[in-house]
C-alpha positions as CSV (number, residue, x, y, z in Angstrom):
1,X,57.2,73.1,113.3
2,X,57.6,69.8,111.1
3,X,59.4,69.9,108.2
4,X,56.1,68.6,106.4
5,X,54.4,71.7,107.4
6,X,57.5,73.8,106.1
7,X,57.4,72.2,102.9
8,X,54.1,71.9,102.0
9,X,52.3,75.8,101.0
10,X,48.8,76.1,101.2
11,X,47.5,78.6,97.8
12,X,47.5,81.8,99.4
13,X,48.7,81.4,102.8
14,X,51.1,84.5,103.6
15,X,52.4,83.2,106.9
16,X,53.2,80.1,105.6
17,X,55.1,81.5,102.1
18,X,57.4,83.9,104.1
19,X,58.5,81.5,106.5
20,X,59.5,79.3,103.6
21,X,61.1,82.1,101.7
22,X,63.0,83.1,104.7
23,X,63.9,79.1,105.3
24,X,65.5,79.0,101.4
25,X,66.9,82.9,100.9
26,X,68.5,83.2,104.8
27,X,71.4,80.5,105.2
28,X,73.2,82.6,108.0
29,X,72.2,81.2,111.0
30,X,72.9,84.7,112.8
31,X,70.9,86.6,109.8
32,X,68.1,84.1,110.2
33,X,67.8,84.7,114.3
34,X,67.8,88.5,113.9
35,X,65.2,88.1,110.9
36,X,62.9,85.7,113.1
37,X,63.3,88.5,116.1
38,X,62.2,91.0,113.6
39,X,59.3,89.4,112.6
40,X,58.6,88.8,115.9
41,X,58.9,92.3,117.3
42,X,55.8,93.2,113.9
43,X,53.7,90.6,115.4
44,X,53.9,91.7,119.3
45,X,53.9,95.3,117.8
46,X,50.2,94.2,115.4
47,X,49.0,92.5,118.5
48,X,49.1,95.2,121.0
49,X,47.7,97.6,118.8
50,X,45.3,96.4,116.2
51,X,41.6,96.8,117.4
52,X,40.3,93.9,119.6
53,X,38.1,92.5,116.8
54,X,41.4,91.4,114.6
55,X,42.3,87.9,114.4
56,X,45.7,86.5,115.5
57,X,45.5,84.8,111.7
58,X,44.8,88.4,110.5
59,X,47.5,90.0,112.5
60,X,50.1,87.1,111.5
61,X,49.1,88.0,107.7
62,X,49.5,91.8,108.2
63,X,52.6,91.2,109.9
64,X,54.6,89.1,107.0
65,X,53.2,91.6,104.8
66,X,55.4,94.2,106.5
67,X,58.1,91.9,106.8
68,X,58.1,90.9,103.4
69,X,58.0,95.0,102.4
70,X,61.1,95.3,104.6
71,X,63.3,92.0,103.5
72,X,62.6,93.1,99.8
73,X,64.1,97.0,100.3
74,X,66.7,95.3,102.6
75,X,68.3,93.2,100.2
C-alpha cells in the first residue's frame, strides 16, 4: 500500500481509519507485526464463517470493528 493511500481517509471508511490509527499509535515494530497478525487471524476467522452472501468489504469492516473493540480494552 502507497503512502498516498495511507494518508488520505475516505469519510467513513473503517478499514482504512484503523490501519491509520494503528500506523500513528503502534511505533514498535514487533507490537505492530503481532497487531497486523491479529487483525489478520479476525479477518480469516470472519471469512470462514460469515454466511456466503457477506462481502469481503463487509467482512474487512466487521473485522476492524472487533479489532478496534480489542486495541481499545488492550491499552
Amino acid at each position: 500500500m502507497n503512502i498516498e493511500t495511507l494518508n488520505s481517509v475516505c469519510v467513513g471508511d473503517i478499514p482504512q481509519i484503523v490501519r491509520n490509527q494503528m500506523k500513528d499509535k503502534i511505533a514498535n515494530k514487533d507490537e505492530y507485526r503481532d497487531a497486523m497478525r491479529l487483525k489478520l487471524a479476525i479477518n480469516d476467522f470472519l471469512w470462514a464463517y460469515l454466511p456466503m452472501k457477506t462481502t469481503l468489504r463487509k467482512a474487512e469492516i466487521i473485522a476492524c470493528k472487533i479489532f478496534g473493540l480489542i486495541r481499545e480494552n488492550s491499552d
